[in-house]
C-alpha positions in Angstrom: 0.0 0.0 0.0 3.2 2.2 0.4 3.9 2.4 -3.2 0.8 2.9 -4.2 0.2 5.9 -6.6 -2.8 8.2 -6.3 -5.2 9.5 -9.0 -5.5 13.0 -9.7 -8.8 13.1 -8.0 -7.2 12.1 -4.5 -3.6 13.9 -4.7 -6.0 17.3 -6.1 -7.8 16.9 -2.5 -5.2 15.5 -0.2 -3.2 18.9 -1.5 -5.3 21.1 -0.9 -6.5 19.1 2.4 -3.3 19.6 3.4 -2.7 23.2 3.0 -5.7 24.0 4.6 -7.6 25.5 1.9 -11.4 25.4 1.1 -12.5 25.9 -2.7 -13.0 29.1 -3.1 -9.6 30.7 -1.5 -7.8 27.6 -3.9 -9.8 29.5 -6.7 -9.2 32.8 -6.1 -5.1 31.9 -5.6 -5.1 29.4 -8.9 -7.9 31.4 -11.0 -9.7 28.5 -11.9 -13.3 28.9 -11.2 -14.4 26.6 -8.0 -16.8 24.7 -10.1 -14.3 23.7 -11.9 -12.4 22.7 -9.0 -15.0 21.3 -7.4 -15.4 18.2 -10.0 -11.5 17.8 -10.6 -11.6 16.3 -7.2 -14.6 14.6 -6.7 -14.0 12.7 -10.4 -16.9 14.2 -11.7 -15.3 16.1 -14.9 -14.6 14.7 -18.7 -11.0 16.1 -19.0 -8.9 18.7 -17.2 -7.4 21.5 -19.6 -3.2 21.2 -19.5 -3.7 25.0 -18.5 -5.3 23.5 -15.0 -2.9 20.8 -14.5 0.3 22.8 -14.6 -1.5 26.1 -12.6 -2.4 23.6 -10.4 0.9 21.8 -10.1 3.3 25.0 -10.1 0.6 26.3 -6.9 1.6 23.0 -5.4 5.2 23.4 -6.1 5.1 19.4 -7.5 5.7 18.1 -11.0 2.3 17.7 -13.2 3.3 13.9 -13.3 3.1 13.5 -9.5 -0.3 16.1 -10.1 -1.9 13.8 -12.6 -1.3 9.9 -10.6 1.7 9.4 -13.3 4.8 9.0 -10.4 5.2 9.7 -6.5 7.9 12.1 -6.9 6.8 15.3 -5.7 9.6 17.6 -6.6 11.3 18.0 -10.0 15.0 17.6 -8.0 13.6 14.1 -7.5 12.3 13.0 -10.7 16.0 13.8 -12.2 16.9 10.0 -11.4 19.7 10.0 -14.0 21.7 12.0 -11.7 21.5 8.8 -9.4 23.8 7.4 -11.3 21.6 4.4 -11.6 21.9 1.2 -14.4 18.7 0.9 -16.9 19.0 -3.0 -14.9 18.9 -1.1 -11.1 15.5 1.0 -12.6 14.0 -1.9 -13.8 14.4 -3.6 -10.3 13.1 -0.9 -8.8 10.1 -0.6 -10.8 9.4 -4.2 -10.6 7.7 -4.3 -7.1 9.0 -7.8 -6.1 10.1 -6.1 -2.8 9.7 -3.9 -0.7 10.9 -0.4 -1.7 10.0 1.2 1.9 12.3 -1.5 3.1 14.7 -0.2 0.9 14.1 3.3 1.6 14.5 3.0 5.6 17.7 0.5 4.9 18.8 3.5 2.8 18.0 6.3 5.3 19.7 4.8 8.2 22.9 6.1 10.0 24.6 3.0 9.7 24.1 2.8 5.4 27.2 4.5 5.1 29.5 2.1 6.6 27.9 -1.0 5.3 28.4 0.6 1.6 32.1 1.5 2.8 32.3 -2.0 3.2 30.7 -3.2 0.5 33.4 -1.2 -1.1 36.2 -2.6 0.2 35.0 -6.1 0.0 34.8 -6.1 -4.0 37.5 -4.3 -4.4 39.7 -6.4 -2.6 41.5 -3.4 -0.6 40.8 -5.3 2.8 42.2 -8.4 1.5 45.4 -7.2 0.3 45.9 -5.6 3.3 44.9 -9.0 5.3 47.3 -11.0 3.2 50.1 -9.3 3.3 49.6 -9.5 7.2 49.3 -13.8 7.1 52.3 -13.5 4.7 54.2 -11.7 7.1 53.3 -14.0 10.0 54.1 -17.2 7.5 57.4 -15.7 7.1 57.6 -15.5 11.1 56.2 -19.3 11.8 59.4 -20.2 8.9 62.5 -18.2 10.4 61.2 -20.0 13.8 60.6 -23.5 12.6 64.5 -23.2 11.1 66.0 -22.0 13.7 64.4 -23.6 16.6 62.6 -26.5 15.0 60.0 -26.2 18.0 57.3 -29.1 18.3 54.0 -28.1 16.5 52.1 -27.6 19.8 54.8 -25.2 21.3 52.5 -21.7 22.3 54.5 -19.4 20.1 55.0 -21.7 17.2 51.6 -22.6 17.0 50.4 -19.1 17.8 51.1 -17.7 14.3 49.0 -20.4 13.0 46.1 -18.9 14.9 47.2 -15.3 14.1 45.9 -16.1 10.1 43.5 -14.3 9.3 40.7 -15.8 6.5 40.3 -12.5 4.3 36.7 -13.1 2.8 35.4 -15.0 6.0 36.2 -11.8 8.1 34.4 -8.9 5.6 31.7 -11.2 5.2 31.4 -11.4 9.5 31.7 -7.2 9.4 29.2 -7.3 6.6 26.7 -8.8 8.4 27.2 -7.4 11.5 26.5 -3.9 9.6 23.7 -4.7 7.9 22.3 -7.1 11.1 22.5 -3.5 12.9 20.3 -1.7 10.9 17.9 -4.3 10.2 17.6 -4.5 13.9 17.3 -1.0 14.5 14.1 -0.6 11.6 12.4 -3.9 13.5 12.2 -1.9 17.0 10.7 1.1 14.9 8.2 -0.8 13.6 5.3 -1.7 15.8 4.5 -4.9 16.5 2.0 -6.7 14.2 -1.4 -7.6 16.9 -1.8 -10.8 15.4 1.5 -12.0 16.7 0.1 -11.3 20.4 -2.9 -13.7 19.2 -1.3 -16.1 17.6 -1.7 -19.9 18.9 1.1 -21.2 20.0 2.6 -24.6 18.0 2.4 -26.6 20.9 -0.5 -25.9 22.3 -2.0 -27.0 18.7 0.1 -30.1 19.1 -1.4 -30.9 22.5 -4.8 -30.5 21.6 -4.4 -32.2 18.7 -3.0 -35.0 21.0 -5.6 -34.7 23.1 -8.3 -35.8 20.4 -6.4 -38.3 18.9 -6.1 -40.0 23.0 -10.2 -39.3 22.7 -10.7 -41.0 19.5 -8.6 -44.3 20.7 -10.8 -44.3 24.1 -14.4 -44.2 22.3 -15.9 -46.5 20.7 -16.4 -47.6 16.7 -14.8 -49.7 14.5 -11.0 -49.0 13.2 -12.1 -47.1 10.1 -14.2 -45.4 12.1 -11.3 -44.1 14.8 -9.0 -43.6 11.7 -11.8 -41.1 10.4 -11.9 -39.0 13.3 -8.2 -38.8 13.6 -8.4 -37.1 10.2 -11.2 -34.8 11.6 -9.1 -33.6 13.9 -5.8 -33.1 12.1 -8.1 -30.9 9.8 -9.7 -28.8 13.1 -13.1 -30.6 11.7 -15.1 -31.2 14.6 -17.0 -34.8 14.0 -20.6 -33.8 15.3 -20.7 -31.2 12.6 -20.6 -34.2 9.5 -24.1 -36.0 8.2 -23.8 -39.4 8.6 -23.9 -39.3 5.2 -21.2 -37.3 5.1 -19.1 -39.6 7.6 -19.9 -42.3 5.2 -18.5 -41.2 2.4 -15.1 -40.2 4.2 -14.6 -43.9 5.4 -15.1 -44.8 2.0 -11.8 -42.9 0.8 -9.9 -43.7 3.5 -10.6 -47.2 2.9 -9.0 -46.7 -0.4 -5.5 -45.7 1.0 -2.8 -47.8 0.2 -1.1 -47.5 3.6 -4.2 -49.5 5.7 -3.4 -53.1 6.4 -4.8 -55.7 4.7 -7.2 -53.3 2.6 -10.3 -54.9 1.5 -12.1 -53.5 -1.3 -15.3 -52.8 -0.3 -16.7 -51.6 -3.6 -20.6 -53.4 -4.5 -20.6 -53.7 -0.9 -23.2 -52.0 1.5 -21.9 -50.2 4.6 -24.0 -49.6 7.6 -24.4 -46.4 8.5 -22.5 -45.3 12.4 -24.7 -44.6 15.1 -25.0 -41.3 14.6 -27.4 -38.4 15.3 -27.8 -35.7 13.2 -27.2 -32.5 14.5 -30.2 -30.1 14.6 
């Protein structure tokens, strides 16, 4: 609902809503009679004159697309995307709506975007790693001169410190990488607020315990095993059984009978089946 883009029916009133301006003083400022006005925004008019839509949009101070429902960009400044810098392939992404782009936008926004593009930077182009493996080339050069001087056993503490000491170049980007973008992430969750349905929602296990529950019913009453195995399905399914015809039950024995997981099937097709004693419910 974020992304979605008004007609030029609502974004004519929500303007003018918002600046706090009744019909007649937006006339008298724009020139256009309030009749006129008065049907742009209740939808009631054939076609708006180009002279309206850019009187009305330069009053406004936004760009007759935003005016007429064509783009959400207020300001000209902002519809200039190409000095974004941006790839025809990054527009198309963006226009695509497969995500979403308020996501985007707070990720964007936040204090901590900076960084994780600094290090975005210095991840693909390697300038970390260079740095990181000239450092484990310099301790490999240590663990060597002491090996041939001192041929110490592989578990001796210094010897096997500059094992240690090696850094894995990609492994520890990828670790700061996450920890920057885990941050902000984490700091947009706590400024959303909470969805009401998640203080609602049923817990796994208590659906596991009454399902348990019904199944430890079923086995206790009485009725044949086809019977039983029906009402175990009922109840895996939330179906209560008292709410089935017998007709109804009838017919559901009669595909579970048909499984080929039950033990020693029998068809039962030409055959009459009595129908459970059972009431129907009023």
């Amino acid at each position: 609902m974020d992304d979605m883009i008004l007609t030029i029916t609502e974004r004519l009133k929500d303007l003018r809503k918002k600046r706090g301006l009744t019909l007649e003083a937006l006339a008298e400022a724009t020139k256009i009679s309030r009749s006129a006005l008065g049907t742009y925004e209740t939808g009631d008019f054939k076609d708006i004159s180009p002279f309206s839509i850019v009187k009305l949009a330069e009053f406004y101070g936004v760009t007759t697309d935003y005016l007429m429902g064509v783009s959400n960009l207020e300001k000209e400044a902002d519809a200039e995307v190409h000095d974004l810098r941006l790839t025809n392939e990054a527009l198309n992404v963006l226009k695509s709506g497969r995500f979403s782009v308020k996501l985007l936008s707070e990720v964007i926004c936040h204090g901590g975007f900076p960084r994780l593009m600094t290090d975005m930077e210095i991840f693909v182009d390697r300038i970390a790693s260079m740095e990181i493996d000239n450092l484990n080339c310099f301790m490999g050069t240590m663990r060597s001169t002491v090996q041939a001087q001192y041929q110490p056993d592989e578990n001796e503490s210094l010897y096997h410190t500059f094992d240690l000491a090696r850094i894995p170049g990609d492994e520890y980007i990828s670790f700061v990488l996450r920890d920057d973008l885990t941050n902000i992430l984490r700091d947009i969750r706590e400024g959303h607020p909470a969805d009401p349905r998640d203080k609602t929602a049923v817990s796994p296990f208590a659906v596991i315990d009454e399902f348990q529950k019904k199944v430890q019913s079923v086995i206790e009453g009485k009725g044949s095993p086809a019977e039983q195995a029906a009402k175990v399905y009922l109840a895996a399914w939330g179906i209560d059984y008292d709410d089935l015809t017998p007709e109804e039950f009838v017919v559901l024995i009669g595909i579970l009978e048909k499984s080929k997981l039950k033990e020693n099937s029998i068809s039962q097709r030409g055959k009459k089946r009595p129908l459970p004693q059972k009431k129907r419910k009023k």
